[in-house]
C-alpha positions in Angstrom: 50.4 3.5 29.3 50.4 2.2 32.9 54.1 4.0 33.4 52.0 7.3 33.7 51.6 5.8 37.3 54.5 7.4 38.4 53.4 10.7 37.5 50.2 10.4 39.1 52.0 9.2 42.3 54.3 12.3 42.1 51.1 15.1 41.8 49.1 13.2 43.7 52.0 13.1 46.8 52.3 17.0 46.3 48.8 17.8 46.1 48.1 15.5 49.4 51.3 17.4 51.5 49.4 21.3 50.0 46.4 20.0 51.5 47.7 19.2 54.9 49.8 22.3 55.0 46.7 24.3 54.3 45.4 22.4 57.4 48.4 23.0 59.5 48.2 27.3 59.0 44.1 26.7 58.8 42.5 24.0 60.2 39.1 22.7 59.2 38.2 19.0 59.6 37.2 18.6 55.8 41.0 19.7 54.7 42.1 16.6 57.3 40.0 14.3 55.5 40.8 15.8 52.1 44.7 15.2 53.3 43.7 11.2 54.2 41.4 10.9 51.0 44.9 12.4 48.9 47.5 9.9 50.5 45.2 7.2 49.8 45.4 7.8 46.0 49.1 8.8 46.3 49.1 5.2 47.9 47.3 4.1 45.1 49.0 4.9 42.3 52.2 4.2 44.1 51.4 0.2 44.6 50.8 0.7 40.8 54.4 1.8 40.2 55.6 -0.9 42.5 53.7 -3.5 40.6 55.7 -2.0 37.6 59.0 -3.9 38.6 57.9 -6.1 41.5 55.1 -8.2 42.5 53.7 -9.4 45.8 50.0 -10.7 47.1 50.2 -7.4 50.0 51.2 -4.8 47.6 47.9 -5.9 45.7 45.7 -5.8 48.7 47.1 -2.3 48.9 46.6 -0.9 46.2 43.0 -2.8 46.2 42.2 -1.3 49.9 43.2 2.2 48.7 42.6 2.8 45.4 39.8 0.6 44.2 37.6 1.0 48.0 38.5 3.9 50.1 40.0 7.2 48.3 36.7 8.5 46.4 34.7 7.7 50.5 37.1 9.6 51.7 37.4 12.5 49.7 33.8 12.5 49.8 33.6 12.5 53.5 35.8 15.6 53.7 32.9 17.7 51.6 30.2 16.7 53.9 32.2 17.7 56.7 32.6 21.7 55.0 28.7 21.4 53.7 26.5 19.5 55.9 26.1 21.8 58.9 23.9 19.7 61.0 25.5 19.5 64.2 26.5 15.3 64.8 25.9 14.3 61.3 29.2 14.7 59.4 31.1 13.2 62.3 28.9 10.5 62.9 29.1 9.7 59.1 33.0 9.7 59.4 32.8 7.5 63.0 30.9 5.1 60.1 33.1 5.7 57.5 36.1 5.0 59.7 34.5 1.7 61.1 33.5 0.5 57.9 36.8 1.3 56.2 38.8 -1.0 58.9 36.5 -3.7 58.3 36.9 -3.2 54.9 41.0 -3.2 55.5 40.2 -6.8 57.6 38.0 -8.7 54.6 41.1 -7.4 52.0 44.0 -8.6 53.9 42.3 -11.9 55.2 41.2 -12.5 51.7 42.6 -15.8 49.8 44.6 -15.2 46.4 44.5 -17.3 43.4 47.8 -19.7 43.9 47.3 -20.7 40.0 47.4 -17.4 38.8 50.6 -15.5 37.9 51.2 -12.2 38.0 52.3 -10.2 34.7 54.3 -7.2 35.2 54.0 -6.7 31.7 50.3 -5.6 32.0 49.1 -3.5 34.6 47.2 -4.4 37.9 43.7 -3.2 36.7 43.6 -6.2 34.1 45.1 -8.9 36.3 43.7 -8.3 39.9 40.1 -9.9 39.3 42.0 -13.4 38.4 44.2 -13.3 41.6 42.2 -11.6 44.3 39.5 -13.7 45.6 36.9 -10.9 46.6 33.7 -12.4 48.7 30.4 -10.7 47.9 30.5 -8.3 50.8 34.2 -7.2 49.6 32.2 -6.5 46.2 29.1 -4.7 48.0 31.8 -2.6 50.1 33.0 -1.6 47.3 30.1 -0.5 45.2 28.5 1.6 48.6 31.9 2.9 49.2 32.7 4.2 45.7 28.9 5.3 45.4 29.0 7.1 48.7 32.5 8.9 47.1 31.2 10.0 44.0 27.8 11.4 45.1 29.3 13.3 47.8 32.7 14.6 46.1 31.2 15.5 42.8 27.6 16.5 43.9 29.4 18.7 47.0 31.5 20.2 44.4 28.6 20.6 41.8 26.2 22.2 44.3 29.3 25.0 45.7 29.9 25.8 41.8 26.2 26.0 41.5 25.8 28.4 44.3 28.7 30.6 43.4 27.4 30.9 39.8 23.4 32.0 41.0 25.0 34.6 43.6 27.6 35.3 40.9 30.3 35.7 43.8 33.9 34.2 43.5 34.1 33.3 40.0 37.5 31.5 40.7 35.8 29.2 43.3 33.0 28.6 41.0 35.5 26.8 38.5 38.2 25.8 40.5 35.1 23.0 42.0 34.0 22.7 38.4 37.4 21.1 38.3 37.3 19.1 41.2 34.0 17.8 39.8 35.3 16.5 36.7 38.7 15.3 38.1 36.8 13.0 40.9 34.6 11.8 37.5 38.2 10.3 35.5 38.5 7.8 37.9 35.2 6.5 36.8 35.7 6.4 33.3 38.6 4.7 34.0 36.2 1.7 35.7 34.3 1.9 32.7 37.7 0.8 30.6 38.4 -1.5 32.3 34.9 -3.2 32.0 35.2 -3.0 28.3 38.6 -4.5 28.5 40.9 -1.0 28.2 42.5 -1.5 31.6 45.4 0.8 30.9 43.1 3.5 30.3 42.8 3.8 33.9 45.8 4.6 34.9 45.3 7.7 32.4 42.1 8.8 33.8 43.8 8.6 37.4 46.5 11.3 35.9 44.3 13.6 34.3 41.8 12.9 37.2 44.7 14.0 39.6 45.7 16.9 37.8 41.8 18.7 37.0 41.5 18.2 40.9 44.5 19.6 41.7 44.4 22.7 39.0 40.5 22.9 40.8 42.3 23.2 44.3 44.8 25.7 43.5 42.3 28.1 41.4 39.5 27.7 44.0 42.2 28.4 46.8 43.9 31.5 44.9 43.9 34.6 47.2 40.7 36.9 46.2 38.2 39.3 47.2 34.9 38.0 48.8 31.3 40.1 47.0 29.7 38.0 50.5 32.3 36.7 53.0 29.6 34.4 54.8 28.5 32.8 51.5 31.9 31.8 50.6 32.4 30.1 53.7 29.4 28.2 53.2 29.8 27.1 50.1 33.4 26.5 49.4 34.3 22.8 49.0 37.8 24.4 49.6 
């Protein structure tokens, strides 16, 4: 099952390059960090494909750094900066997030690897990583806040526009398109959850359907449609 890694590379590539063109013809600071949050899962799920044929120590850091630590914080980080409308706070929380993330980047390619342990290509990264990375406790804490940080502000940003859309029963499209995005930024956690319980190649399924309910999300909430209250659908829009 781990092969469907190269599909989630390939939608998750062409989901991050509509993102930043949307950016390019739009602008908006939460559709730059949307962009980074995308090419870090493309990243991802690409290391996974690598690790499919070939196997190396960096190429695990990688797809540690990007997948397992930073995509869901910064994903998350690009709804605060279209919700929170306090001026300083969303770009102090990215100045944190951005320090945070390069010491995070430091601690994962400084970290020792497990000499005695040999890779399998046979079985997939998600069961195998534990055994050869040697994470310290603060790579472990980094990891939980990061990923915590992600899903609260990804899933709860997206809950909370559907929520608002639905109340003021305005741009229906919106209102599902984040119900989407809410559940696609969820997979990735069930897919943690597998792995816990010993399914490890169930993640790389939840990270394709994950991929694909955020994408469908992004494409319905962005479809061209009238506005019942123009200045509500700016506020609220996680798009």
């Amino acid at each position: 099952m781990h092969y469907i890694s190269i599909l989630s590379t390939v939608v998750a590539f062409i989901f991050t390059i509509s993102v930043f063109e949307r950016y390019r013809r739009r602008g908006g600071m939460h559709l730059l960090l949307w962009g980074i949050g995308l090419f870090l899962f493309g990243l991802g799920t690409l290391t996974e494909v690598i690790m499919l044929f070939n196997y190396s120590n960096l190429i695990l850091k990688v797809w540690y750094l990007s997948g397992a630590m930073l995509t869901a914080a910064w994903l998350g980080q690009g709804t605060v900066h279209l919700l929170v409308r306090k001026t300083g706070i969303a770009k102090t929380l990215t100045l944190m997030l951005t320090i945070v993330s390069f010491v995070a980047a430091i601690l994962i390619f400084t970290a020792p690897v497990n000499a005695a342990a040999a890779y399998d290509l046979s079985q997939p990264a998600s069961a195998q990583y534990q055994d050869i990375l040697v994470r310290s406790g603060i790579i472990i804490v980094l990891t939980i806040l990061l990923n915590t940080y992600g899903a609260v502000t990804l899933v709860g940003g997206a809950i909370y526009s559907a929520f608002i859309f639905w109340r003021k029963r305005v741009l229906k499209d919106r209102m599902i398109g984040n119900i989407l995005i809410a559940a696609g930024a969820l997979m990735p956690t069930l897919g943690g959850t597998f792995i816990r319980i010993g399914l490890a190649d169930w993640l790389y399924l939840s990270e394709f359907l994950g991929i694909i309910l955020m994408y469908a999300g992004f494409i319905k909430a962005t479809a061209v449609q009238p506005a019942d209250n123009p200045q509500t659908a700016e506020t609220v829009s996680s798009i």
